[in-house]
C-alpha angles and dihedrals in degrees: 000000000000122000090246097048083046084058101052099052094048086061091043074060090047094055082045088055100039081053097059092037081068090052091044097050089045087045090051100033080056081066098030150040099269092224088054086045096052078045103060089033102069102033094069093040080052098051088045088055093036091064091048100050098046100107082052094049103056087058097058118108123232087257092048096051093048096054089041079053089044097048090043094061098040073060084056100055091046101056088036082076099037098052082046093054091042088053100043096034125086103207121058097190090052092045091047092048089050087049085051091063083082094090107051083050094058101072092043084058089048088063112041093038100047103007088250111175112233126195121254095262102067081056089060095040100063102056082054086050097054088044090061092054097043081062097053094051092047103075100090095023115282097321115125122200119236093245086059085048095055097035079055098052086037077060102048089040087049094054086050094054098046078046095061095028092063087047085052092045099055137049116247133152124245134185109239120221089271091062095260131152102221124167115241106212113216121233121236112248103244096066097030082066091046105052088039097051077047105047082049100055086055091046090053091040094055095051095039088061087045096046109020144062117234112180100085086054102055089034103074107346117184105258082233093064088068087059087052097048104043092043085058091050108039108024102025091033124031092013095056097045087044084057107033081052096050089044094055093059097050094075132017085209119057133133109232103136101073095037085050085068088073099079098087091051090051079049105054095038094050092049093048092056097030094047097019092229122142140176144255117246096251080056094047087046094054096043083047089050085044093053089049093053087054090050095046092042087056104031096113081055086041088050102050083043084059095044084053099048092048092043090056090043095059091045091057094049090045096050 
């Protein structure tokens, strides 16, 4: 098996992971206030990852901390309003497909943050998108549920934090208020996770002692809660971006993008077996409009998935 197919199938695993990550957190925010969860959560996915990525952090320059911590925060928000949205929603399919709406927001961020171009489809994308929300909020008459509210900012945070990661990642040079050309050197991936999971768990620490009461929690807590809990943190946490990292840099050229829109689809199918909920035919039609958006806003990277799957296709019947 090629580096690149190899690729592929170990981020077909990391939608598989992200999936569960979704059952275990309902599972533990069901035992314990959410903000404490995504506390404890990524603070030990952090640690994990902390310890790994020592040799790399001491070699991080000042500048390079402070954008990991800044990126990191921005993260915070952002699951500050997903693990919201997962503990007031009822329906997990509906909340991940929201989510999802990320990434057809990236690229409108991109644009109006740092005049990025984006291709046409990302234009056409995002009317089928709202769509989709609209959908999901219809059933009742346009009265969205809190859980869909917060699922919807968790998107739009989201979109601002890949926006910046990817910034972060990469090298790229910027003018400084003085009119100056300086170099921005990227960080390497390992301890960029670390410092932001990190950073979250910091974030979420911080508002859980502000908002939420912690005593029951640590009195008599369900022995089960520790599996939750430590399956969140290990396998859907520190385990899936261990795995969706070293993917990525088996192949240039993968197409992740387009297998990471999977997740919403594990979701929905997992919950619907895990937590036997379902949904009524206006919400399937708008998680069916949101998955299209996601299609349509990747399908240059789609197409050149298909040329590869055909090309390899036609080598294996010649040979």
């Amino acid at each position: 098996m090629s580096d690149a197919h190899k690729s592929d199938l170990l981020l077909v695993v990391v939608t598989l992971l992200a999936a569960v990550g979704w059952i275990f957190s309902k599972e533990a925010v069901l035992m314990m206030p959410p903000l404490l969860f995504m506390a404890v959560r990524f603070l030990i996915a952090g640690g994990v990852l902390f310890l790994l990525a020592l040799p790399s952090l001491r070699r991080l320059s000042l500048d390079q901390i402070q954008r990991s911590i800044g990126v990191g925060a921005v993260f915070g928000i952002a699951m500050t309003c997903w693990i919201m949205g997962l503990f007031h929603g009822d329906s997990m399919g509906e909340g991940a497909f929201l989510t999802s709406l990320g990434v057809v927001i990236v690229p409108i961020l991109a644009r109006l943050l740092f005049g990025e171009t984006q291709p046409i489809s990302t234009w056409i994308a995002i009317p089928i998108a709202v769509s989709g929300l609209a959908l999901l909020s219809l059933e009742n008459g346009f009265r969205p549920d809190p859980g869909q509210l917060y699922f919807v900012m968790a998107a739009f945070i989201f979109a601002l934090y890949f926006t910046l990661n990817t910034r972060t990642a990469n090298q790229r040079t910027v003018v400084n208020k003085h009119g100056e050309t300086i170099e921005k050197k990227k960080v390497p991936a390992l301890p960029l996770t670390a410092m932001a999971l990190l950073t979250v768990g910091v974030v979420t620490l911080a508002e859980s002692a502000i908002t939420e009461p912690w005593a029951t929690t640590f009195a008599n807590p369900p022995p089960i809660l520790y599996v939750w809990v430590l399956a969140s943190a290990i396998i859907a946490t520190a385990g899936r971006f261990l795995l969706q990292t070293y993917a990525q840099s088996l192949s240039a050229h993968s197409h992740g993008v387009v297998i990471l829109i999977l997740e919403p689809v594990w979701v929905a199918l997992f919950a619907a077996v895990w937590f036997n909920e379902s949904m009524a035919l206006l919400q399937i039609g708008g998680c069916a409009l949101i998955f299209a958006a996601l299609l349509v806003n990747r399908w240059n990277a789609l197409l050149r998935a298909i040329k590869g799957l055909m090309k390899v296709k036609n080598t294996l019947q010649s040979s």
